[in-house]
Each structure stands twice: as structure tokens, then as C-alpha cells.
PASEBA-1860 file (N, C-alpha, C; in nm, 3 decimals):
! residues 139
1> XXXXXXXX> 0.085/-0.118/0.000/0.000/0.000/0.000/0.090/0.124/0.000 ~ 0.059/0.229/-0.074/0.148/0.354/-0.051/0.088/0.424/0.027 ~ 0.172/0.541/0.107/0.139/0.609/0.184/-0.008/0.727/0.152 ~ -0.018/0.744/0.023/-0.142/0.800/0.008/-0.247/0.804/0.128 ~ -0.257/0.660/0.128/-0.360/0.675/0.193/-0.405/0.725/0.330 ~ -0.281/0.660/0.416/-0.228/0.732/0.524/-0.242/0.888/0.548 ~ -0.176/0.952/0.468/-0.194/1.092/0.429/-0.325/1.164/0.440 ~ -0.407/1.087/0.364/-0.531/1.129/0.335/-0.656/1.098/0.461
9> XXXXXXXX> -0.609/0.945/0.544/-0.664/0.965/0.629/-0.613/1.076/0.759 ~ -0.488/1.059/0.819/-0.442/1.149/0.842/-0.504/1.311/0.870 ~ -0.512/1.373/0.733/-0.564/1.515/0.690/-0.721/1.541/0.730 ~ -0.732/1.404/0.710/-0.862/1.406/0.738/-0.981/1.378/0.874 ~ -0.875/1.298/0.952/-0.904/1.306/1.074/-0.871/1.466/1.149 ~ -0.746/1.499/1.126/-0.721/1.672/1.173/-0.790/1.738/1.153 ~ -0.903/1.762/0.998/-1.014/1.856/0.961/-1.079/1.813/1.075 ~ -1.141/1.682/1.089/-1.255/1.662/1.180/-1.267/1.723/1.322
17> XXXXXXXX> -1.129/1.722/1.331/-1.077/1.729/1.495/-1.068/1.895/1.474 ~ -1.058/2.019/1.376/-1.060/2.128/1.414/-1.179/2.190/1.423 ~ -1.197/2.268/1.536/-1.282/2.346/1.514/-1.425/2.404/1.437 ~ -1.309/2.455/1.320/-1.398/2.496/1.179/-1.383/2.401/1.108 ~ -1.306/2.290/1.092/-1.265/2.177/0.988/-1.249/2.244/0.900 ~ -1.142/2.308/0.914/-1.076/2.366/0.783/-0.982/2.420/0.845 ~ -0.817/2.369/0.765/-0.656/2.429/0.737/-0.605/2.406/0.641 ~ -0.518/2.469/0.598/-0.439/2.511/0.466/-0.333/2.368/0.475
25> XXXXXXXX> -0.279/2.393/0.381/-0.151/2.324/0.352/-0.041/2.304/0.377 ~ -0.003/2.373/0.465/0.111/2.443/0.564/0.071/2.335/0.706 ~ -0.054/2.400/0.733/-0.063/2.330/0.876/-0.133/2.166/0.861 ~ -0.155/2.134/0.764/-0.201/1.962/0.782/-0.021/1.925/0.736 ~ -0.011/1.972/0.676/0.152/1.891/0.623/0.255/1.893/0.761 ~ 0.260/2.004/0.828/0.327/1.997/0.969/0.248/1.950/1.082 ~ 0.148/1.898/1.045/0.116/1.790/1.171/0.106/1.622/1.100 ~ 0.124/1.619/0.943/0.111/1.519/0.903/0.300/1.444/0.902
33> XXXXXXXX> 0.373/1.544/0.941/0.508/1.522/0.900/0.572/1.478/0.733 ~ 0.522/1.568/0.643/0.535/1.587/0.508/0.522/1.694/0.466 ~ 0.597/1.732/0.364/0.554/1.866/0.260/0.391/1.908/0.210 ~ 0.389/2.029/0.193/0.305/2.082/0.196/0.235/2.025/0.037 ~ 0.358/2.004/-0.067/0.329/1.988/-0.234/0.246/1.825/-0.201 ~ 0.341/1.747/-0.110/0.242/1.623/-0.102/0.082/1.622/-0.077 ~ 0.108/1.699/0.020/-0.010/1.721/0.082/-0.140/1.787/-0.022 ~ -0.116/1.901/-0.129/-0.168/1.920/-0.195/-0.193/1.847/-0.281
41> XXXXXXXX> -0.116/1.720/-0.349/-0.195/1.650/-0.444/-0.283/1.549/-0.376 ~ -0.258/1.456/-0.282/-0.357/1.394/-0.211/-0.475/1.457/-0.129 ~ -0.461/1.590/-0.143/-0.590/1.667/-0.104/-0.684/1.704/-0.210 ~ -0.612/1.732/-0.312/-0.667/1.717/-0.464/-0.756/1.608/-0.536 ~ -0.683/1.459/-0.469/-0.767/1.410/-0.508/-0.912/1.398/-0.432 ~ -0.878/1.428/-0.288/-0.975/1.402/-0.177/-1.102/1.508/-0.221 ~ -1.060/1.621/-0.228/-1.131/1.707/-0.339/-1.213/1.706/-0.440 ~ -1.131/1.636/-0.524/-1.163/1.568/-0.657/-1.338/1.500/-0.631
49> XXXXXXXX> -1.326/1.372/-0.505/-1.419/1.232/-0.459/-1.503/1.356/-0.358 ~ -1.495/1.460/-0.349/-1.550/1.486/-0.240/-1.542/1.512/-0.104 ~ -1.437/1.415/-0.062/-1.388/1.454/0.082/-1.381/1.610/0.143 ~ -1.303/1.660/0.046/-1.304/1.803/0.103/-1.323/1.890/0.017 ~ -1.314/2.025/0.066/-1.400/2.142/-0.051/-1.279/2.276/0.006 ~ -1.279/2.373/-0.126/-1.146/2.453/-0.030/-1.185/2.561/-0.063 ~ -1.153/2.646/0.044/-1.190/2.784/0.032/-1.067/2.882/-0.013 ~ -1.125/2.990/-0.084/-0.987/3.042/-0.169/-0.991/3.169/-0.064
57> XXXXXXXX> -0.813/3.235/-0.129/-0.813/3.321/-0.016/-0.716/3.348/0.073 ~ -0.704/3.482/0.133/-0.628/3.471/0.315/-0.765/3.398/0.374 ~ -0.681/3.346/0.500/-0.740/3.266/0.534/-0.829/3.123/0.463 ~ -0.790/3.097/0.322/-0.830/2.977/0.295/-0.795/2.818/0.341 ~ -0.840/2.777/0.266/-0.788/2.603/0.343/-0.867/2.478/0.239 ~ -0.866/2.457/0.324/-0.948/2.273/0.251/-1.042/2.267/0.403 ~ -1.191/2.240/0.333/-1.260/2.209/0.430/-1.327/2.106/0.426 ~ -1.348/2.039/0.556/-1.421/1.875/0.595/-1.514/1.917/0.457
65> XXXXXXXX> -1.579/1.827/0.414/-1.681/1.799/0.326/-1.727/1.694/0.353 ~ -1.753/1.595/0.441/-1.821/1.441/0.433/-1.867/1.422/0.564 ~ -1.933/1.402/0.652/-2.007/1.344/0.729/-1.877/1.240/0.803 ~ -1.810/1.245/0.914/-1.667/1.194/0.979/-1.740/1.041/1.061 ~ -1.880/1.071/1.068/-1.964/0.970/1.149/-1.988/0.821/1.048 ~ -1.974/0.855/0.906/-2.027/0.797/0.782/-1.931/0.774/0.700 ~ -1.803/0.873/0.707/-1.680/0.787/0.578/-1.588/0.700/0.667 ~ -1.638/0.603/0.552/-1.531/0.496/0.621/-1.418/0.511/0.574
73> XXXXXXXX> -1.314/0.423/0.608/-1.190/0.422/0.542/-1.169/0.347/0.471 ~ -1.277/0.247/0.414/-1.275/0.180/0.281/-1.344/0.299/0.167 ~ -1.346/0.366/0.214/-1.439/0.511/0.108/-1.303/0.605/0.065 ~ -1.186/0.593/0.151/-1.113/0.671/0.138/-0.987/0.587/0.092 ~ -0.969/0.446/0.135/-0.842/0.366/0.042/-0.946/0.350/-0.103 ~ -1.083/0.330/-0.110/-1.081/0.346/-0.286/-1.086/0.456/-0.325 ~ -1.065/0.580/-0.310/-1.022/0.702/-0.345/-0.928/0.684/-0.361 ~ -0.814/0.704/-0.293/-0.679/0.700/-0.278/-0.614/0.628/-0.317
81> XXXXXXXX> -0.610/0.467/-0.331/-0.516/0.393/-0.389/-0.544/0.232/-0.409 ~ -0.667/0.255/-0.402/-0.738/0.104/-0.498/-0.679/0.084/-0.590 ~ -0.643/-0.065/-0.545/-0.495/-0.165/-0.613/-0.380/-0.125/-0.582 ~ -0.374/-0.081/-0.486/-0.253/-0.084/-0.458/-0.151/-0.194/-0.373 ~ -0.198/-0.302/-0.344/-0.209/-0.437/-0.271/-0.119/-0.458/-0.341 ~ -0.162/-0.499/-0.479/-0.069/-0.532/-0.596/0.036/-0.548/-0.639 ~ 0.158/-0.547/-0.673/0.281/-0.513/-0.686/0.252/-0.483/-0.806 ~ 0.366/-0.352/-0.855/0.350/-0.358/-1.032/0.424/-0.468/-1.087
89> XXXXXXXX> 0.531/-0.520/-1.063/0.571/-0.613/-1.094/0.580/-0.763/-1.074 ~ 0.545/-0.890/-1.113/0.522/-0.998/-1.054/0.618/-1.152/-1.099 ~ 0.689/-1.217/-1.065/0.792/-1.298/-1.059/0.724/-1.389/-1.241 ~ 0.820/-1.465/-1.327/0.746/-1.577/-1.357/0.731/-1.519/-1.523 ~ 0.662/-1.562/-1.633/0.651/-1.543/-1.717/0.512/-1.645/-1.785 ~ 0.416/-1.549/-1.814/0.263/-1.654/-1.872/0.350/-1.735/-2.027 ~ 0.444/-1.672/-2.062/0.502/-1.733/-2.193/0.557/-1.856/-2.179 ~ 0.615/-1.898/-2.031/0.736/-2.027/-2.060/0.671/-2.113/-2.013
97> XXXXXXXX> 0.765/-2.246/-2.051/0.651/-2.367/-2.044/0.682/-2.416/-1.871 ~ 0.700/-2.379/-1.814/0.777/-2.421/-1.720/0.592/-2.407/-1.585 ~ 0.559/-2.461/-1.571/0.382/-2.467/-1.484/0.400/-2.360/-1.363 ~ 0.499/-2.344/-1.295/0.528/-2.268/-1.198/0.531/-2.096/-1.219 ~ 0.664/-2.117/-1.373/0.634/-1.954/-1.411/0.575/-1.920/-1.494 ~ 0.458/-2.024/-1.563/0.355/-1.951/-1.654/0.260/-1.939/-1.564 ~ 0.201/-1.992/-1.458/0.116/-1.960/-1.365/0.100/-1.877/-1.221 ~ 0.254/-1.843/-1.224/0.253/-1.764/-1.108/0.195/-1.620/-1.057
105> XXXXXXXX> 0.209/-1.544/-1.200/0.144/-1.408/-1.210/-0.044/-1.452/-1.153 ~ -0.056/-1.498/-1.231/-0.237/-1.509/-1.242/-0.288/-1.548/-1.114 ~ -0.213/-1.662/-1.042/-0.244/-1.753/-0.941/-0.182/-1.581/-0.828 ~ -0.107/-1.503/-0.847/-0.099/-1.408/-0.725/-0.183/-1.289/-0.760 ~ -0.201/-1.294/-0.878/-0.307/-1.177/-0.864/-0.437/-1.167/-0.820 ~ -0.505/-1.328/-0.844/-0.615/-1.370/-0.750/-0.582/-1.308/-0.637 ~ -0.507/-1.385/-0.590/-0.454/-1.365/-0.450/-0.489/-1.261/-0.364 ~ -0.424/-1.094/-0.457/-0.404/-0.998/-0.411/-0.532/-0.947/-0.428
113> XXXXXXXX> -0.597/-0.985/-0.481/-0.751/-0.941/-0.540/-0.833/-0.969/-0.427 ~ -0.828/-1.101/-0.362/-0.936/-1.169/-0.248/-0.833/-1.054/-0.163 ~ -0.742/-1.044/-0.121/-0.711/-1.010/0.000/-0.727/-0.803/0.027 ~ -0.750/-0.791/-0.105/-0.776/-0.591/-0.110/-0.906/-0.648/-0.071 ~ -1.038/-0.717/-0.076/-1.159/-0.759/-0.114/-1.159/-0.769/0.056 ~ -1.093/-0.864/0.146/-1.075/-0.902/0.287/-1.112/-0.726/0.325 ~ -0.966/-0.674/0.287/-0.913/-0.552/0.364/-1.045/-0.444/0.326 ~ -1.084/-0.411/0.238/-1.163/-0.344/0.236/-1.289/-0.345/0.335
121> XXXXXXXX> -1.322/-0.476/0.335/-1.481/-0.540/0.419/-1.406/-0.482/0.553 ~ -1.299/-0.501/0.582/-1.262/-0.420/0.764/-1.254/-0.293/0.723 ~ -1.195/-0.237/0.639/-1.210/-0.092/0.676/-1.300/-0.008/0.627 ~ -1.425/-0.059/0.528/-1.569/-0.022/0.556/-1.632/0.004/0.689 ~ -1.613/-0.075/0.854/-1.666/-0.121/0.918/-1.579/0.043/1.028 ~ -1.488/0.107/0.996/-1.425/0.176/1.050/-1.427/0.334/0.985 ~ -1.486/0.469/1.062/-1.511/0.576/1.004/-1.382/0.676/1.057 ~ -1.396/0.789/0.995/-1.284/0.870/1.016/-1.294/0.944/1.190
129> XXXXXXXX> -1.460/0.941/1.213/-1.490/0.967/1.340/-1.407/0.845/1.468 ~ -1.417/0.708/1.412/-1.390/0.580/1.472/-1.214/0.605/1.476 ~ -1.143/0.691/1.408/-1.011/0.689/1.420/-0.982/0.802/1.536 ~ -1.048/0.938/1.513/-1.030/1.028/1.567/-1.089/1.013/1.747 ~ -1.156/0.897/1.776/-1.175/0.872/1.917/-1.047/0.774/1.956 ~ -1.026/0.718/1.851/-0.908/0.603/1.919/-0.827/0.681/1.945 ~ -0.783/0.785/1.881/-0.636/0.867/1.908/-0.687/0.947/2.005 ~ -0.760/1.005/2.021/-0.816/1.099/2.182/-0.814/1.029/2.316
137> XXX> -0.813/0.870/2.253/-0.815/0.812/2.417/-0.695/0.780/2.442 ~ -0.605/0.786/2.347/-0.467/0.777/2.439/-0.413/0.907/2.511 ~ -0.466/0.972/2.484/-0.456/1.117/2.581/-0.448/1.110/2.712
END
């Protein structure tokens, strides 16, 4: 999995948790421990799906847009980086006669397919609200 997603939940638990649910790019990237440019394209896409909405401006930002009680974080890894389980690259060759490396690609991509399919069904079951209490109770 790449960090995308992380990121994005991340940003997105902090909107929930401010106030107005809404900060710029500056301040989610220095509490996310990343650049601000990262931060803007994975907010872009969050943007993009809806997650957030941004206000232009002094004083602008990116603001909550989604209901924190209702997005899960299977709403936000298929935003963010559905298939990414995957490897781009996979051992083996469908060309040679050899049963092991003409079948190895296919037989792991199942694989990776049931197991994004697993991961998703748990983190449907988990909202951005459900993250932002776990981290308050270690307080």
C-alpha cells in the first residue's frame, strides 16, 4: 500500500478534529510530518471524490466535506489507492513452459484481489470519526 492513503486519512481526521474543519496546507503537512506539495496532491484528489471542498483566499484552506460519522476508510483507500495491494511487478513469465512460471502471475493476482476484497470489508466497518476517538483516548 502507498502512503497515500495514510496521508489522506491522516488530513482528514485533523479537519474533523478542528474546530472549523478547515486548514491550509502548511498546517495539515506539519502535523502530518510531510511537505506541503504532497499534501496538496492527495488533497486534490480528496477534493476531486469529495472529501473536502477549499476555500480560496487569506485565510483559505481545505474544508471537511463528508459526514466523519459515515466515511469509512474503505471510502477513502478506494479514493486513494485502490490496487494498490498489488505489486507492479510480478515474478514468472505466462510465456514459458515451465507450470510454476507460466502460472505464477495469475495464481498471485487472485490472491491480491481476495485479499484488497478481505481488507476493504474491515475498513468499511471503520469511520474517520472511529479513528479520531481512538487517538483521543490515548490522551
Amino acid at each position: 500500500m502507498n502512503s497515500d492513503f495514510v496521508i489522506a486519512m491522516h488530513s482528514l481526521v485533523l479537519l474533523a478534529n478542528l474546530p472549523d474543519h478547515m486548514a491550509n496546507s502548511e498546517t495539515i503537512a506539519e502535523n502530518v510530518c510531510t511537505n506541503p506539495a504532497r499534501i496538496r496532491k492527495v488533497m486534490g484528489i480528496l477534493r476531486k471524490e469529495g472529501f473536502v471542498k477549499t476555500k480560496e483566499g487569506i485565510g483559505g484552506g481545505y474544508l471537511l466535506n463528508c459526514d466523519s460519522d459515515k466515511t469509512t476508510l474503505s471510502q477513502i483507500y478506494l479514493a486513494i489507492s485502490s490496487g494498490s495491494l498489488k505489486p507492479h511487478w510480478c515474478t514468472g513469465d505466462p510465456e514459458k513452459e515451465c507450470v510454476i512460471s507460466s502460472n505464477t502471475q495469475s495464481v498471485m493476482d487472485e490472491i491480491f484481489v481476495e485479499a484488497e476484497e478481505h481488507m476493504q470489508a474491515y475498513l468499511n466497518q471503520i469511520t474517520i470519526n472511529h479513528v479520531l476517538q481512538k487517538i483521543k483516548s490515548l490522551e
